[in-house]
N, C-alpha and C positions, 0 to 999 in steps of 0.2 A: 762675584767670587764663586768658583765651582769647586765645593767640596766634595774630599772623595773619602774612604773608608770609616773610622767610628768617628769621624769628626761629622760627616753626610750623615750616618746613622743618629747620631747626637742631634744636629738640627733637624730630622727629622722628627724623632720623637719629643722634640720640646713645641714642633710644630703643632703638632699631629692631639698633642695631650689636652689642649683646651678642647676641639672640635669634637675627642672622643669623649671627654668627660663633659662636658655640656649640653653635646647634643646626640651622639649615639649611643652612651649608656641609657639616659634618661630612654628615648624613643624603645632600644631593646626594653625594658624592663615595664616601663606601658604599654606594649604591642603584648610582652608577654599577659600583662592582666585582664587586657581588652579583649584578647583570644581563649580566657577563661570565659568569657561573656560574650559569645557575639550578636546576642540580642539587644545587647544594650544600644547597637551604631543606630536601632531603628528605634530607641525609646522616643517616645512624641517632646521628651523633658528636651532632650538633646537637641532636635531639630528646633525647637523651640528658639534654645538659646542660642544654633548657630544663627538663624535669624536677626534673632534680638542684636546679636553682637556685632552684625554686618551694617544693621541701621544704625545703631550708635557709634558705629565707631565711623562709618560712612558720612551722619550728617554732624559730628563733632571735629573730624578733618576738615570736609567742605567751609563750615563755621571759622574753622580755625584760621586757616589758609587765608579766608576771603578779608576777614577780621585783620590779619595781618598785613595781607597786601595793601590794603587803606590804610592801615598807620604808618605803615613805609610810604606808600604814595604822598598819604598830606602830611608826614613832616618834610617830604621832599619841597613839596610844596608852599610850606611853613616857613621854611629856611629855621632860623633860630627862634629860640623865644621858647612856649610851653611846650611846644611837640618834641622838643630835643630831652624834654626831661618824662617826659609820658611814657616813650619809644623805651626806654631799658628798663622802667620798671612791669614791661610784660615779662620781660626772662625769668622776674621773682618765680612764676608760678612755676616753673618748671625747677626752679632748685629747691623750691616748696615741698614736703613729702603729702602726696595725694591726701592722706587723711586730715592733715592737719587742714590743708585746702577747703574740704569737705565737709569740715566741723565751720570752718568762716562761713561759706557759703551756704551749710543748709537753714542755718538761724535767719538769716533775711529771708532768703526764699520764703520759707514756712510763714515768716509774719505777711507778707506779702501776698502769698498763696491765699491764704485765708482773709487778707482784706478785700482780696479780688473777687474770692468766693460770697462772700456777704453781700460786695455790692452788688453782682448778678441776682444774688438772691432777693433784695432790698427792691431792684428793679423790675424783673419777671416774674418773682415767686419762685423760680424754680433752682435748685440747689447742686450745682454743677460742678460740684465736689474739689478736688484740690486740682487744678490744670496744670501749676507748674511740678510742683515734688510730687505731684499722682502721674503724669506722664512722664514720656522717654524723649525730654524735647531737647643793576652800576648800567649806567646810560651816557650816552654824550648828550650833553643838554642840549647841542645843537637840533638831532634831532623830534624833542618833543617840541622845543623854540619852534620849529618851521609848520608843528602841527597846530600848533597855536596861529601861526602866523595866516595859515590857511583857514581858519575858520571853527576849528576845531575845541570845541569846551575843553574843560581839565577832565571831565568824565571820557569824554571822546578819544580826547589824547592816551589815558589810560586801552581801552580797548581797544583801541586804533594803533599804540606804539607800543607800549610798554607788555603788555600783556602777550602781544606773540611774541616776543623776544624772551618773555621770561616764563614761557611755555612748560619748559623741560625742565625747569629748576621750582615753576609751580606743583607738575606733577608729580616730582621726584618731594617736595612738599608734602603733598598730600598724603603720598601715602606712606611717609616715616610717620607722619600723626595717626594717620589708618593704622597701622602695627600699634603704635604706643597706647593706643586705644581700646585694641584688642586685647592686649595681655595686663591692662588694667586691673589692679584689684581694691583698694582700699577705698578710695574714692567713690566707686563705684559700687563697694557693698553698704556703701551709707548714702547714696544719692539716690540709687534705685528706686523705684514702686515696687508695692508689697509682690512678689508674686512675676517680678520679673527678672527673670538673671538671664546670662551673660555667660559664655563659654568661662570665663573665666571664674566667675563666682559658683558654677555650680561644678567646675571642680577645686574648689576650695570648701564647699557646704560637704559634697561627701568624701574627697580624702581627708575630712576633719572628724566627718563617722568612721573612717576607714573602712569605707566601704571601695576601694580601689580599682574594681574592676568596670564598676560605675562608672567610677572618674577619669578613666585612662584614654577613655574616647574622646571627649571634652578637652584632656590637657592635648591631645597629640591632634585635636584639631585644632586648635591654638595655632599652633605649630604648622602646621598645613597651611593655614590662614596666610602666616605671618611670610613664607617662605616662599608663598604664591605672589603675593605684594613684592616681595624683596625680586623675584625673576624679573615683574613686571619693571623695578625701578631699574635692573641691571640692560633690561630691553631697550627701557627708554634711553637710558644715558648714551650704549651704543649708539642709536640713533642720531642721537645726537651730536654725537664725539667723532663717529667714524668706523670708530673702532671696534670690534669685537667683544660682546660680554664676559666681567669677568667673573673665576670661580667663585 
């Protein structure tokens, strides 16, 4: 339907009101404090965490991803039985709020952490501190049937059928987890090593000093991050689709 006068003007502006207030006030009003400071883009803190946040959020996608496609694989595989009830309760973690996640998970780690630490100890003498919480660590069945039929493992079959067909929908995968990873906060200010943050924790450490001209670099590469990943998926889908990237 092709609107025309303050009807056109109307959808425009109810268009136009999320993208402005989401993402181009916020970027104006950070570029403004980042440009009070432009020595900050070269603080060592900053490169630091663009770093930091490229590895964690690069090998916690990879992880992700890889993790999931074998659970989708062997309950394919499974047919019914326990893998039909195992497979939906991964979604939990995702309607879980990160912290709450993060309080479950760091109490085992830690008991764990430190029984592993002891036994190294116990064995070499030598005392190799905390390893886990001190580091940053649809198909036609005919066609897998005939990969089967030619000789082919269920490992095989996977890399040999399933996996190039599900290329583009891996990649486009990966890197929704890559964003979700990046802009991570809570989770991730309690799972951390002492002394390592994360584009996104060290602008939540100092717009919490208000120190903001600090932090404006940090948050608007967040941003950059996330918006370079999203070109990257809009590329890939073209590719795949045919068609033309959309805005």
């Amino acid at each position: 339907m092709r609107l025309t006068g303050p009807a056109a003007a109307l959808a425009f502006a109810a268009c136009a009101a999320p993208v402005l207030a989401g993402f181009v006030l916020p970027v104006v009003v950070m570029g403004v404090h980042s440009a009070g400071a432009p020595a900050q883009w070269l603080a060592p803190g900053l490169l630091a965490a663009l770093r930091n946040t490229l590895v964690v959020a690069g090998l916690a996608s990879l992880a992700t991803v890889a993790a999931a496609v074998f659970l989708v694989y062997g309950m394919r595989l499974a047919g019914r039985g326990a893998a039909r009830w195992v497979l939906p309760l991964t979604t939990l973690g995702y309607a879980t709020p990160g912290a709450v996640l993060a309080v479950g998970l760091l109490l085992p780690l830690a008991a764990l952490d430190h029984r592993l630490a002891d036994a190294v100890l116990a064995l070499t003498g030598h005392d190799p501190g905390l390893l886990i919480t001190g580091t940053a660590f649809a198909v036609s069945p005919s066609l897998p049937m005939a990969a089967r039929s030619l000789g082919r493992s269920a490992g095989g079959t996977l890399t040999a059928v399933y996996l190039p067909m599900m290329r583009g929908s891996v990649l486009t995968a990966v890197l929704v987890v890559f964003v979700d990873c990046v802009k991570e906060l809570p989770a991730t200010l309690l799972l951390r090593p002492f002394n390592y943050n994360t584009l996104s924790t060290r602008t939540f450490e100092l717009a919490s000093l208000e120190r903001l001209s600090e932090a404006a670099p940090a948050a608007l590469l967040v941003m950059a991050v996330g918006l370079v990943a999203v070109a990257v998926m809009a590329r890939s889908e073209a590719a795949r689709t045919g068609r033309p990237p959309r805005a």
